[in-house]
C-alpha positions as MATLAB code, in Angstrom:
seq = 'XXXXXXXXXXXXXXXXXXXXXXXXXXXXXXXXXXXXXXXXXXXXXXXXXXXXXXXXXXXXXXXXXXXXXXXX';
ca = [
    -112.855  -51.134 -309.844;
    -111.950  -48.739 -312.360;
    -115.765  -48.065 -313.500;
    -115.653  -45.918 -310.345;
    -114.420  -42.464 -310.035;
    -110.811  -42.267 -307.918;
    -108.719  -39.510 -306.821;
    -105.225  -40.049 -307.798;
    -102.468  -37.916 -305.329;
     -99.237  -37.557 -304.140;
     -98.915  -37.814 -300.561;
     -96.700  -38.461 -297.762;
     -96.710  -41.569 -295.489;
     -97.221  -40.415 -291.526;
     -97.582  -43.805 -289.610;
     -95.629  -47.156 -290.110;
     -98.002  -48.994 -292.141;
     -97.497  -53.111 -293.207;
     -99.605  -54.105 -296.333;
     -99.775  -57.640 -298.087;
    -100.656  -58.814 -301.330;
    -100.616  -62.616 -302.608;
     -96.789  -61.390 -304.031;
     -95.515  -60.371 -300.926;
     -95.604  -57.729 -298.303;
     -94.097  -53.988 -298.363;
     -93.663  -51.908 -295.396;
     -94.469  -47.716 -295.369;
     -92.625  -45.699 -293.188;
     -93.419  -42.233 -291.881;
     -91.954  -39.524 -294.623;
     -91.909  -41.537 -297.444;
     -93.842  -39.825 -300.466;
     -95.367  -41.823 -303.674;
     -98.360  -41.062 -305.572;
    -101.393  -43.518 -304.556;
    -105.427  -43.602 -306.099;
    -108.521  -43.046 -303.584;
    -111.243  -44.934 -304.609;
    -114.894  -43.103 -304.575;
    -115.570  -39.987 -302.611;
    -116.103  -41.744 -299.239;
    -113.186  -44.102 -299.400;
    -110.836  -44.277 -296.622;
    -107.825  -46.605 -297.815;
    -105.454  -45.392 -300.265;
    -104.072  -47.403 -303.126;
    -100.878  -48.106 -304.484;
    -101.934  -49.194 -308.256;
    -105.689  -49.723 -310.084;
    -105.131  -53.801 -309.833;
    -106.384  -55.085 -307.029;
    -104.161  -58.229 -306.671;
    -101.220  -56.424 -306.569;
    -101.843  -52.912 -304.659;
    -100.949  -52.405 -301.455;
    -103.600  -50.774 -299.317;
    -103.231  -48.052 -296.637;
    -105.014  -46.897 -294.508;
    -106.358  -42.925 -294.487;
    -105.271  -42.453 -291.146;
    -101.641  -43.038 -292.200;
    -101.677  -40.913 -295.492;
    -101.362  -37.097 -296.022;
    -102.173  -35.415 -299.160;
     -99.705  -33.297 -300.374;
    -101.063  -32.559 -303.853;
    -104.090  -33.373 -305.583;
    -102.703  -34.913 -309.684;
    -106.513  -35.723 -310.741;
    -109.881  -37.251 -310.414;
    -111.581  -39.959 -312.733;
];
């Protein structure tokens, strides 16, 4: 995926969110802040790393942007 362009931001976590990968699950919780990748200007889900085995996905809906680090 990384032949496409992403936004990379930091942004804040509004909604209790549960994502899996094949490692294991993680849960978000509303107010927690990390820096996650977009992927193409129409995407919806945000990312927690490049690798797609082992990001967890969330939703737009749960995510707010708080700053805007850089685009690809």
């Amino acid at each position: 995926m990384t032949d496409l362009p992403f936004t990379r931001a930091r942004v804040r976590i509004t909604k209790h969110h549960r994502a899996s990968t094949p490692y294991g699950d993680r849960h978000f919780t509303p107010g927690e802040e990390l820096e996650m990748i977009k992927w193409g200007p129409g995407g919806d889900s945000w990312w927690t790393e490049l690798t797609v085995d082992t990001s967890f996905i969330v939703p737009g809906e749960c995510v707010e942007v708080l700053e805007v680090l850089g685009t690809d």
